[in-house]
MARBA-3410 file (N, C-alpha, C, O; in Angstrom, 1 decimal):
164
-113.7,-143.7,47.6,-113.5,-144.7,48.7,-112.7,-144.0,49.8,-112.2,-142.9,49.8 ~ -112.7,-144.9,50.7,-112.3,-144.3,51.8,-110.7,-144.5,52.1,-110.3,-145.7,52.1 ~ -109.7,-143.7,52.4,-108.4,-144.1,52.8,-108.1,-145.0,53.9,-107.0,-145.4,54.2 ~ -109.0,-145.1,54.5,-108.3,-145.9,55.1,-108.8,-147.6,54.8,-109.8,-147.9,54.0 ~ -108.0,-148.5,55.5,-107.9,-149.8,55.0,-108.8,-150.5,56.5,-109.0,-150.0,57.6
-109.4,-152.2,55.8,-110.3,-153.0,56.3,-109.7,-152.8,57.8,-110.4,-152.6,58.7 ~ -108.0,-152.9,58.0,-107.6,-153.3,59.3,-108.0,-152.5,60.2,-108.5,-152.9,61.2 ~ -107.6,-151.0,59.8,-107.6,-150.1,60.5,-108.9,-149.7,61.5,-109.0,-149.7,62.8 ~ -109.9,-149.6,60.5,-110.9,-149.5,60.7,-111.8,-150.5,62.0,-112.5,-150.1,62.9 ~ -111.4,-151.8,61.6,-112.3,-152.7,62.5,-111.4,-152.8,64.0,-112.1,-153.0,65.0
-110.2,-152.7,64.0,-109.5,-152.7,65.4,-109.5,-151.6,66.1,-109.1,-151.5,67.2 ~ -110.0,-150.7,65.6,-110.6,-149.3,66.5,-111.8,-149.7,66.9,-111.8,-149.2,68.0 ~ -113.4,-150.4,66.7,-114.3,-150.7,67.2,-114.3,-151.4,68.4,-115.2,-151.4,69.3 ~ -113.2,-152.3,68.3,-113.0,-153.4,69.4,-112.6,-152.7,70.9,-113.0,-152.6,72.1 ~ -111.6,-152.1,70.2,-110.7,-151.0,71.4,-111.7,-150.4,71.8,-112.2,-151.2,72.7
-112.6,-149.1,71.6,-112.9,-148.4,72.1,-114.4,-149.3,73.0,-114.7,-148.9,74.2 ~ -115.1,-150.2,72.4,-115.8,-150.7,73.0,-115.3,-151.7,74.4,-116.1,-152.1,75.3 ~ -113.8,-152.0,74.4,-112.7,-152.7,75.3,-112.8,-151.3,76.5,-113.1,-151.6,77.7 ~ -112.5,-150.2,76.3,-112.4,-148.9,77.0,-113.9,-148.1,77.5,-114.2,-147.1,78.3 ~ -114.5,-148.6,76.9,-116.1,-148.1,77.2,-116.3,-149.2,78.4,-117.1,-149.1,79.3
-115.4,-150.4,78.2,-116.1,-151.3,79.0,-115.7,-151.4,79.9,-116.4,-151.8,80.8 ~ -114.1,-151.2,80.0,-113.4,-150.8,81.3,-113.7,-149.3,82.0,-113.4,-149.5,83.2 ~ -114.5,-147.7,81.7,-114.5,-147.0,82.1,-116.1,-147.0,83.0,-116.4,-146.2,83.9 ~ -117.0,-148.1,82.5,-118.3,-148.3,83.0,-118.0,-149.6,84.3,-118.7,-149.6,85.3 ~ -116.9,-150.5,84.2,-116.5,-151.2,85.4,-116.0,-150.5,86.4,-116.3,-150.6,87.6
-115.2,-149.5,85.8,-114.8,-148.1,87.3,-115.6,-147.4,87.6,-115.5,-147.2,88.8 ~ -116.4,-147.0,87.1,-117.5,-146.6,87.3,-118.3,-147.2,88.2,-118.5,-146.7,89.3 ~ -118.6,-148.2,87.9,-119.7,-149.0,88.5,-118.8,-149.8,90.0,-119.5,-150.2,90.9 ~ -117.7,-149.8,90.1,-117.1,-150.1,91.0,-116.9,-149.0,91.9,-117.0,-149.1,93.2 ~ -116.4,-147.8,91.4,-116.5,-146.3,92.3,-117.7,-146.1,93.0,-117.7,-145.5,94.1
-118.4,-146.5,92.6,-120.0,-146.5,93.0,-120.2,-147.6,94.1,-120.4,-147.1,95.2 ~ -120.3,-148.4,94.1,-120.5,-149.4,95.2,-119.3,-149.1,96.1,-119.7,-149.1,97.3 ~ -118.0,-148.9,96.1,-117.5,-148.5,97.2,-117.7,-147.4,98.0,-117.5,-147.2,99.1 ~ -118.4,-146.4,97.0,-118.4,-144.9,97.7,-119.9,-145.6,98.5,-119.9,-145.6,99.8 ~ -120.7,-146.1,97.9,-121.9,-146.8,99.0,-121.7,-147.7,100.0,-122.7,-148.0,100.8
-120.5,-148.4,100.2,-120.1,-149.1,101.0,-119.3,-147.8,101.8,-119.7,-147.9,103.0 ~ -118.5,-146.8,101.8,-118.0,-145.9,102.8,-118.8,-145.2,103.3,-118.4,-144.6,104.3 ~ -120.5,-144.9,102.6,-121.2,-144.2,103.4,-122.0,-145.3,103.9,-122.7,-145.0,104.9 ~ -122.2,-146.3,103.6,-122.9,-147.5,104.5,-121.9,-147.4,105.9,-122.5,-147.5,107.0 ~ -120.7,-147.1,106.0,-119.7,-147.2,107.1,-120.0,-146.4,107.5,-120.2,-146.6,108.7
-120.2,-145.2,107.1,-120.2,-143.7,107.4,-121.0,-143.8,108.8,-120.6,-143.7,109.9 ~ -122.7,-144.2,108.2,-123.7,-144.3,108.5,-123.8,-145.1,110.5,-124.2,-144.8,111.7 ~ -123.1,-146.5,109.4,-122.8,-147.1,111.1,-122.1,-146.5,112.2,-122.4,-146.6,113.3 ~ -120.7,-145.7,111.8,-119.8,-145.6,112.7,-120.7,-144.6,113.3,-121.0,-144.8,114.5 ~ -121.2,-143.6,112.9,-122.0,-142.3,113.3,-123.3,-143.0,114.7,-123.5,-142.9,115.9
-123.7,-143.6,114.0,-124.8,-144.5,115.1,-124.3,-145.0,116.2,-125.0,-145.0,117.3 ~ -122.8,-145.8,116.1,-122.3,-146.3,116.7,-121.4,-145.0,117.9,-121.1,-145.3,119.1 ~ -121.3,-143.9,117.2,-120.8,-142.6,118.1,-122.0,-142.5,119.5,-121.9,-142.7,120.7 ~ -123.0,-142.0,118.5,-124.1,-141.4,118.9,-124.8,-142.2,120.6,-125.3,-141.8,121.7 ~ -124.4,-143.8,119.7,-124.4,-144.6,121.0,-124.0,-144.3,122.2,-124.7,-144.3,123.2
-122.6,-143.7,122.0,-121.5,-144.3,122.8,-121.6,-142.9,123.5,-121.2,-142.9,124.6 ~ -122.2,-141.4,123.1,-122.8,-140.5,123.2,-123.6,-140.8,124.7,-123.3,-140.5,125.8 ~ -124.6,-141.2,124.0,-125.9,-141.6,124.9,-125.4,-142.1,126.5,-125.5,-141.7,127.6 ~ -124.7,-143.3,125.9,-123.8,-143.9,127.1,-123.5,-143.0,128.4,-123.9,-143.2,129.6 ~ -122.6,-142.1,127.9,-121.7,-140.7,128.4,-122.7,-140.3,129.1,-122.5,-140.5,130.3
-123.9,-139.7,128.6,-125.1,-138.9,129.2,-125.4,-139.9,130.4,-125.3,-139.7,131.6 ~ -125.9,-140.9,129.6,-126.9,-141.8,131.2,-125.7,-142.1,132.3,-126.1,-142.2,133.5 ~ -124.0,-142.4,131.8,-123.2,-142.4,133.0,-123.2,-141.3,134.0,-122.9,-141.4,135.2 ~ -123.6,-140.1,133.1,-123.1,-139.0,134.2,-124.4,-138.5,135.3,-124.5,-138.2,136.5 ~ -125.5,-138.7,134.1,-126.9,-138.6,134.8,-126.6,-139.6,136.2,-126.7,-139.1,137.3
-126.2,-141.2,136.0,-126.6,-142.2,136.9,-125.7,-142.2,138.0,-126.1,-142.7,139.1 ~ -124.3,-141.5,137.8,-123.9,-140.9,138.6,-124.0,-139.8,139.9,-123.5,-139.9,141.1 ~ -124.7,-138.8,139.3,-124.9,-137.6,140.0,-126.1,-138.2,140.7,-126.0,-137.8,141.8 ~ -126.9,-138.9,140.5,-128.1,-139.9,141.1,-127.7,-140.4,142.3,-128.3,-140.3,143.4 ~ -126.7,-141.0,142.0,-126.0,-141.9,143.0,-125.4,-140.8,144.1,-125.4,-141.2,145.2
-125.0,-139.9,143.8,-124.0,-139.0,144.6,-125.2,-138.2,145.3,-125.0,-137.8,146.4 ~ -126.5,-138.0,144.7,-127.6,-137.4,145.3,-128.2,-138.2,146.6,-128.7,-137.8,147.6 ~ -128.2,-139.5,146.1,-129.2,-140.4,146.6,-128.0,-140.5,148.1,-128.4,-140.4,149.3 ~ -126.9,-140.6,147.7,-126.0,-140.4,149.5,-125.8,-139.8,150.1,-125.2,-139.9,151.2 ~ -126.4,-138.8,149.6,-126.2,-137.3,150.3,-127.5,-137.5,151.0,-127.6,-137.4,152.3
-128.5,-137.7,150.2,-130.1,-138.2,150.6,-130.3,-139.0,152.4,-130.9,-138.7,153.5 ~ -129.6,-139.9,151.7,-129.2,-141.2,152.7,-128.9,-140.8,154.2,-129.4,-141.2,155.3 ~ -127.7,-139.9,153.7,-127.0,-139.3,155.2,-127.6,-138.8,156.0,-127.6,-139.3,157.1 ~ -128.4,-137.5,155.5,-129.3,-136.8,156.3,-130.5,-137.3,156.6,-131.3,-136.5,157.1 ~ -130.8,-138.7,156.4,-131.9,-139.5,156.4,-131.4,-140.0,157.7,-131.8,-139.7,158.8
-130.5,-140.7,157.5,-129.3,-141.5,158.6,-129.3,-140.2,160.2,-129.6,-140.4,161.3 ~ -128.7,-139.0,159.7,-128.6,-138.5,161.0,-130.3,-137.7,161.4,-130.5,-137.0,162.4 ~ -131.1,-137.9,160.6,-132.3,-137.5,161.1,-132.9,-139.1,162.1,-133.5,-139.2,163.2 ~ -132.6,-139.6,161.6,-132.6,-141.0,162.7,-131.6,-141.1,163.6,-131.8,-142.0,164.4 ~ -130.7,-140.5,163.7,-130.4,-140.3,165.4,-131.1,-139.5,166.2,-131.2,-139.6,167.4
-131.7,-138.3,165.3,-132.3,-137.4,166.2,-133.5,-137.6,166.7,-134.0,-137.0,167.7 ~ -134.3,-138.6,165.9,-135.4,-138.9,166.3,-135.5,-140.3,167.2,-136.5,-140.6,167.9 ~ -134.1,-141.0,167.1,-134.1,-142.1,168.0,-133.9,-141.3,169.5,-134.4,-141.8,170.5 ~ -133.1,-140.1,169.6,-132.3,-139.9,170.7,-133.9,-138.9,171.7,-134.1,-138.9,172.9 ~ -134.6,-138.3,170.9,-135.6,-137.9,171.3,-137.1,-139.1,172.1,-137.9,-139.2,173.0
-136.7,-139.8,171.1,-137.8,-140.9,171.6,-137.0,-141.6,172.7,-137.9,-141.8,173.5 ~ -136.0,-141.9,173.2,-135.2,-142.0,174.7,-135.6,-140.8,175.2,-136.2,-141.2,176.2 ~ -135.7,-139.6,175.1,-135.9,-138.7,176.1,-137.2,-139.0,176.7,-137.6,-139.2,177.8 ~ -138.1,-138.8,175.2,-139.9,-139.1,175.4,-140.1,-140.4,176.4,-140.7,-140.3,177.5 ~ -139.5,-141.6,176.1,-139.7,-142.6,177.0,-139.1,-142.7,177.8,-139.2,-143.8,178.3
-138.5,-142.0,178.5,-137.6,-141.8,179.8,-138.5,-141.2,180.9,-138.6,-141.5,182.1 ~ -139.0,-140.2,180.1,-139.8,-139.4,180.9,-141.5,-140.1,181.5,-142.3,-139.9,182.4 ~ -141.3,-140.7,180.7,-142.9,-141.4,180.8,-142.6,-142.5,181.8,-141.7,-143.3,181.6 ~ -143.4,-142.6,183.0,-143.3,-143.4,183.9,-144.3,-144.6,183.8,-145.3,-144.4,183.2 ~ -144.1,-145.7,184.2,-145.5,-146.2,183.9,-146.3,-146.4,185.3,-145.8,-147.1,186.2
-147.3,-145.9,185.4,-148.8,-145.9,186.5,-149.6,-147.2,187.2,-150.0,-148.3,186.8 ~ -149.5,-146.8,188.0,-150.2,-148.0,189.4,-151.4,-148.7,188.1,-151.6,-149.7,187.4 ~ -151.9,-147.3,188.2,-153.2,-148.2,187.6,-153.1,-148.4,186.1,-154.0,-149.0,185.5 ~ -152.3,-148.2,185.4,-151.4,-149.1,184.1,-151.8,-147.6,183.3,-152.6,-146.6,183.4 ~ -150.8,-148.3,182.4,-150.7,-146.6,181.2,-149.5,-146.2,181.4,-148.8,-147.0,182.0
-149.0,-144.9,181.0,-147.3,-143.9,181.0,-148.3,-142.7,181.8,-149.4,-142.2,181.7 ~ -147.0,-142.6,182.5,-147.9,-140.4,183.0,-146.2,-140.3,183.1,-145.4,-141.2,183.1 ~ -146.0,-138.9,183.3,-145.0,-137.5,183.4,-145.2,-137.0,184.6,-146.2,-136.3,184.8 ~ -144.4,-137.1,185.5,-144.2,-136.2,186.6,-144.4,-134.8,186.3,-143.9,-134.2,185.4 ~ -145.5,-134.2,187.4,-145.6,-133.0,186.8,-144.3,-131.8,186.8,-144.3,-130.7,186.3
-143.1,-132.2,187.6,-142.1,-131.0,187.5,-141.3,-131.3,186.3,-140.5,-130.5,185.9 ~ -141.4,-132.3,185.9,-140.8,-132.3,184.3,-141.5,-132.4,182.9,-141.0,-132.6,181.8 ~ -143.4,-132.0,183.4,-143.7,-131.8,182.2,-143.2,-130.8,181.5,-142.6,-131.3,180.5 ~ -143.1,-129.5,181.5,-142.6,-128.9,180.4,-141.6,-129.1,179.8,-141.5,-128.7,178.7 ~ -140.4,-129.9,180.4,-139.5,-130.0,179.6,-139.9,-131.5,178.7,-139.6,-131.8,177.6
-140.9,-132.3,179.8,-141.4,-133.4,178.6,-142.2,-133.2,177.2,-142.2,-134.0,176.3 ~ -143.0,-131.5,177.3,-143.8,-131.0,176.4,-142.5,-130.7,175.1,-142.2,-131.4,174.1 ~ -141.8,-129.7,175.5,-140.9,-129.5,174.7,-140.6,-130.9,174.0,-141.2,-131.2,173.0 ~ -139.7,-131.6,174.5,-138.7,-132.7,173.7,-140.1,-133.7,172.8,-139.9,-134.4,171.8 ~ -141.5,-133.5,173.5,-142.3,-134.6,172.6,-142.7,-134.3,171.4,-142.9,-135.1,170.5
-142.6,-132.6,171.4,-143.2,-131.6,170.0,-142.1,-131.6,169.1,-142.3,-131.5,167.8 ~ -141.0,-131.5,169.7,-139.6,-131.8,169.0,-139.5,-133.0,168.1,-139.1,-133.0,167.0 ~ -140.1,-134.3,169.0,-140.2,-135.6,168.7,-140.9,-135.7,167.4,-140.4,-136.2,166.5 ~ -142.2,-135.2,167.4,-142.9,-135.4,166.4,-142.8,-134.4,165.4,-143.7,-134.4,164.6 ~ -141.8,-133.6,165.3,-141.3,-132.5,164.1,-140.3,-133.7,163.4,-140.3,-134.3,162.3
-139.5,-133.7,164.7,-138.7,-134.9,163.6,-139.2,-136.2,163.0,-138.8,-136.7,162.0 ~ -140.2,-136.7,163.8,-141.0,-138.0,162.7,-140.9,-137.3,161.5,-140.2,-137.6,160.6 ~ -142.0,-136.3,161.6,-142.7,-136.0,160.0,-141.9,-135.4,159.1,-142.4,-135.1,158.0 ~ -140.6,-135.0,159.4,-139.1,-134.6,158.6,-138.3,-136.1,158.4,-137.6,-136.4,157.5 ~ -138.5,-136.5,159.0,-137.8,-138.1,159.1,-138.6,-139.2,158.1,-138.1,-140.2,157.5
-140.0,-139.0,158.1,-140.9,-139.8,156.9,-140.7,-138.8,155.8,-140.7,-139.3,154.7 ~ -140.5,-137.3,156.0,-140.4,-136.7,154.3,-139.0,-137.5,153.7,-138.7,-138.1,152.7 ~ -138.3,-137.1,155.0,-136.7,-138.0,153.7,-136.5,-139.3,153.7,-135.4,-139.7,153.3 ~ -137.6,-140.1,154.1,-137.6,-141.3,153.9,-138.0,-141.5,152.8,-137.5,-142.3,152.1 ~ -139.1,-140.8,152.4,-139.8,-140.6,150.9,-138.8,-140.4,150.4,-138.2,-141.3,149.8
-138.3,-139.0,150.3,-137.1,-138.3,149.6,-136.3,-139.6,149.0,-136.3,-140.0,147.8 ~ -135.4,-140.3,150.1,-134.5,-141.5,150.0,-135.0,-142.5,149.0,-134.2,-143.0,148.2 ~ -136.4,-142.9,148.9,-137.4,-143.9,148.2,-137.3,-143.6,146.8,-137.0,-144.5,146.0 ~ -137.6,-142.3,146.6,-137.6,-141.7,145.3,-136.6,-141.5,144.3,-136.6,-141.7,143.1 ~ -136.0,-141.2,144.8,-133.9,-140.9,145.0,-133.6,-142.3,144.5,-133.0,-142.6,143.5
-134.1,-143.2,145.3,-133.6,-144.8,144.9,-133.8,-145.5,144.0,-133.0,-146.2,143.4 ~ -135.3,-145.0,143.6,-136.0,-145.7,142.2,-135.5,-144.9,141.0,-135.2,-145.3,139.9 ~ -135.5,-143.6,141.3,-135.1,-142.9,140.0,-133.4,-143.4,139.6,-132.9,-143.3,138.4 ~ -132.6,-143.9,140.9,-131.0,-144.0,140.5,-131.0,-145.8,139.8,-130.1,-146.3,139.2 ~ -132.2,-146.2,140.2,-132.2,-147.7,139.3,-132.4,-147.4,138.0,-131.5,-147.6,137.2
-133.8,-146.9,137.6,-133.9,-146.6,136.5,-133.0,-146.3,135.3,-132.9,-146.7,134.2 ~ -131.9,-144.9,136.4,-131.5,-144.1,135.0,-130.0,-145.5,135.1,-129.4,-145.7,134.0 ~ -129.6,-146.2,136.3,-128.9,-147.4,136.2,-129.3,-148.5,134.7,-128.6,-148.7,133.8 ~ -130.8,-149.1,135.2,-131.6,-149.4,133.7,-131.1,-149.0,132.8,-130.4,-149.8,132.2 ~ -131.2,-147.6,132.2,-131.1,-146.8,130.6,-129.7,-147.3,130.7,-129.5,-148.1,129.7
-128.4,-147.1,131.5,-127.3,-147.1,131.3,-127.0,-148.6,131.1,-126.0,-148.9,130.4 ~ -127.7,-149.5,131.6,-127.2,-150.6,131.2,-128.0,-151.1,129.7,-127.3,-151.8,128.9 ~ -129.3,-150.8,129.4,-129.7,-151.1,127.9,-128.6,-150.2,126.9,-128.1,-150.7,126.0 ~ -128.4,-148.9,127.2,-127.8,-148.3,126.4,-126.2,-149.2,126.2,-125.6,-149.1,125.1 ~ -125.8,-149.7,127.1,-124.1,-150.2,126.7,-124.7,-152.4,126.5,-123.8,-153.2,126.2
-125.7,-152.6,126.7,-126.2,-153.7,125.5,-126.2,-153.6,124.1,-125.7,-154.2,123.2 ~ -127.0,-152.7,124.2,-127.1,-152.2,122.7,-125.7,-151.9,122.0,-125.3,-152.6,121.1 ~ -125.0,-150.8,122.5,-123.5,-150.7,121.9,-122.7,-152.1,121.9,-121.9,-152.4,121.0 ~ -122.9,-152.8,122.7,-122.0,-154.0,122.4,-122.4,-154.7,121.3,-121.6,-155.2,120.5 ~ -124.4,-154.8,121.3,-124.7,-155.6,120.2,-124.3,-154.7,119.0,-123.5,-155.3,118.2
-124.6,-153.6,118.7,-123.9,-152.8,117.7,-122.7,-153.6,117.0,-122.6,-154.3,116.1 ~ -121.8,-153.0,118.2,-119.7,-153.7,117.8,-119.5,-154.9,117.2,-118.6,-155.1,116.5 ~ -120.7,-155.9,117.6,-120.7,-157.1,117.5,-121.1,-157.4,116.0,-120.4,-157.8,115.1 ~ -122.4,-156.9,116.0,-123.2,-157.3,114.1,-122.2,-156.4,113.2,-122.4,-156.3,112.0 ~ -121.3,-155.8,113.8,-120.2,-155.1,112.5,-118.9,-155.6,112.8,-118.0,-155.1,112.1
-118.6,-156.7,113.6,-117.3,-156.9,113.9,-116.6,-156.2,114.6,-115.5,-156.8,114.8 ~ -116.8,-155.0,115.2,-116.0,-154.1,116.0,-115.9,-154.5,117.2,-114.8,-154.9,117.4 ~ -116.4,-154.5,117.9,-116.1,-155.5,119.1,-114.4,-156.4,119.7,-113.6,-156.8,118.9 ~ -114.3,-156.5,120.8,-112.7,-156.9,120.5,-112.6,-157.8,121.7,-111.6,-158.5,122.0
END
């Protein structure tokens, strides 16, 4: 028979099955938190990444903006030059007995000059009007991205509670 006695014996089965059952609740609890700190992990990273994106379209929609004024200006003083030329052009143009504009002939050449002038600057004056157009729509747009991009980050902050 065996040395040892009924007691001994059966209060060791209880225990170690007590400790089996406490080492599988740590267990099983280490586990769901370590998946809840990479469930965090996961968001905050997204939530960077965001805030990332953000960064980009501010500086993009910026430099847009800083382009499109620069745009603007020289759009602005190419319309003085083309207004100040079209006073010359219509200064010179007289208007005729028998109806219409004519040019004295001792100031045609200098009316030849300033008209050819005139119409260099139109068609530099319609390129940066384009220029300006383009410039405009593209600084809305990347405006657009920058404002969905910081929607989205708020809705982010918000479905996690971060938000303040």
């Amino acid at each position: 028979m065996s040395r040892r006695g009924k007691g001994v014996s059966s209060s060791r089965g209880p225990t170690r099955i007590i400790i089996g059952a406490g080492v599988a609740l740590a267990i099983f609890y280490f586990i769901l938190g370590y998946r809840a700190h990479l469930r965090n992990q996961a968001i905050l990273a997204g939530i960077e990444a965001l805030r990332d994106d953000l960064r980009v379209a501010r500086v993009a929609a910026d430099q847009c903006t800083g382009d499109l004024n620069l745009a603007r200006s020289v759009f602005e003083q190419t319309q003085v030059t083309v207004d100040s030329l079209r006073a010359v052009v219509n200064a010179a143009e007289e208007p005729l007995p028998e109806g219409g504009r004519g040019v004295d002939a001792a100031e045609y050449d200098a009316y030849l000059v300033a008209f050819d002038q005139y119409n260099s600057s139109v068609e530099e004056w319609e390129a940066q009007a384009e220029d300006v157009r383009q410039r405009d729509d593209e600084c809305r747009r990347l405006a657009d991205v920058h404002n969905a991009l910081v929607d989205s980050l708020r809705a982010e902050l918000q479905a996690h509670g971060l938000a303040g």
